[in-house]
C-alpha positions in Angstrom: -15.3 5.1 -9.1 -12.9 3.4 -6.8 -9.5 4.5 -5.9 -6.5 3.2 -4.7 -3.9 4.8 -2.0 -0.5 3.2 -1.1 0.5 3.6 2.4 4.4 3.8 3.0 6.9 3.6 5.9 4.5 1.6 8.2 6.0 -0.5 10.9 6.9 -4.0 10.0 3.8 -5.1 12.2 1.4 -3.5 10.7 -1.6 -5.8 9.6 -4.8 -5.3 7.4 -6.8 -4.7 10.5 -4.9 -2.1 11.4 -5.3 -0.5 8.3 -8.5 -0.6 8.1 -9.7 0.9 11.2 -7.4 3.6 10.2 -9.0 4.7 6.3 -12.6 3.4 7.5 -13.1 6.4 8.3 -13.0 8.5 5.5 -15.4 6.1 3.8 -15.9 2.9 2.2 -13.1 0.5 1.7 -12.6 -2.5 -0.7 -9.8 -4.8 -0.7 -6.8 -3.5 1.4 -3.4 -5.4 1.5 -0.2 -5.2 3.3 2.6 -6.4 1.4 5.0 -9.4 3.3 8.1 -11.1 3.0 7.3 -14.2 0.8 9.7 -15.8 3.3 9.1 -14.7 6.7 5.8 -13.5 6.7 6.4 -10.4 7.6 5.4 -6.9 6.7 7.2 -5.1 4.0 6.2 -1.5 5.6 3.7 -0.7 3.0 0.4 -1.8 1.7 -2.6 -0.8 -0.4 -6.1 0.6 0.6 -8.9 0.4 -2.1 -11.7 2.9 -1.3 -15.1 2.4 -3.1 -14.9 6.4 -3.7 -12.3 8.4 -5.4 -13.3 11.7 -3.0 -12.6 9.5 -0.1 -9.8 8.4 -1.5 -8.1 12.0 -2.2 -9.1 13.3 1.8 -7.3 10.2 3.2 -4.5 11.3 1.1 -4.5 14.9 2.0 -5.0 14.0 5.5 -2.8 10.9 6.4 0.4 11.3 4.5 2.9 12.6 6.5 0.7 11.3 9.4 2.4 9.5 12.7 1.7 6.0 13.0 2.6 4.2 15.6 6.2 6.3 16.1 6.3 6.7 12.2 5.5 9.1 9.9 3.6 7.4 6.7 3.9 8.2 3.0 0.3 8.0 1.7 0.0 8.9 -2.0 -2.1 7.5 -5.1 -1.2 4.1 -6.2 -0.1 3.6 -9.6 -0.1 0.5 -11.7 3.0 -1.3 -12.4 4.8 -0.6 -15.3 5.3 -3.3 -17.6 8.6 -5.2 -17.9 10.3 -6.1 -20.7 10.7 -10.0 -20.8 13.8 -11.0 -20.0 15.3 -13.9 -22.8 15.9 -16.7 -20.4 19.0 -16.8 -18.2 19.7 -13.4 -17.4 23.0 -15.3 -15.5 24.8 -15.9 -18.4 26.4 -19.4 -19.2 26.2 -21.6 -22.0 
């Protein structure tokens, strides 16, 4: 069963290399994805590491959060999906 950890307070540089030489260790990894500026390109700070086993999943958890990286201490925890949004009616702007 696959599991997903989200990795927080990361350096704006990070990249998906990075991460993965970091979590390939505790076992197999599926997709992983740092999250960038849709403008710049740039790193967000925080990203998302699939593993192809839940156990691996929860030792990377227990071991890396609170972990330095690169100067900075990360926030590793379990990823949870987005909550859904209420549709906003149109123009949220108001106007005529």
């Amino acid at each position: 069963m696959m599991a997903t950890g989200k990795v927080e307070r990361s350096q704006n540089n990070i990249t998906q290399t990075r991460l993965q030489e970091i979590f390939s260790p505790f076992g197999a990894l599926g997709e992983v994805t740092v999250i960038s500026d849709k403008f710049s390109g740039r790193s967000k700070g925080f990203g998302f590491v699939e593993f192809e086993d839940a156990e691996a999943a929860k030792s990377a958890i227990e071991k890396m959060n609170g972990a330095d990286l690169d100067g900075r201490n990360i926030i590793v925890n379990e990823a949870r999906p987005k909550e859904d949004r209420p549709a906003t009616g149109g123009r949220s702007f108001g106007g005529r």
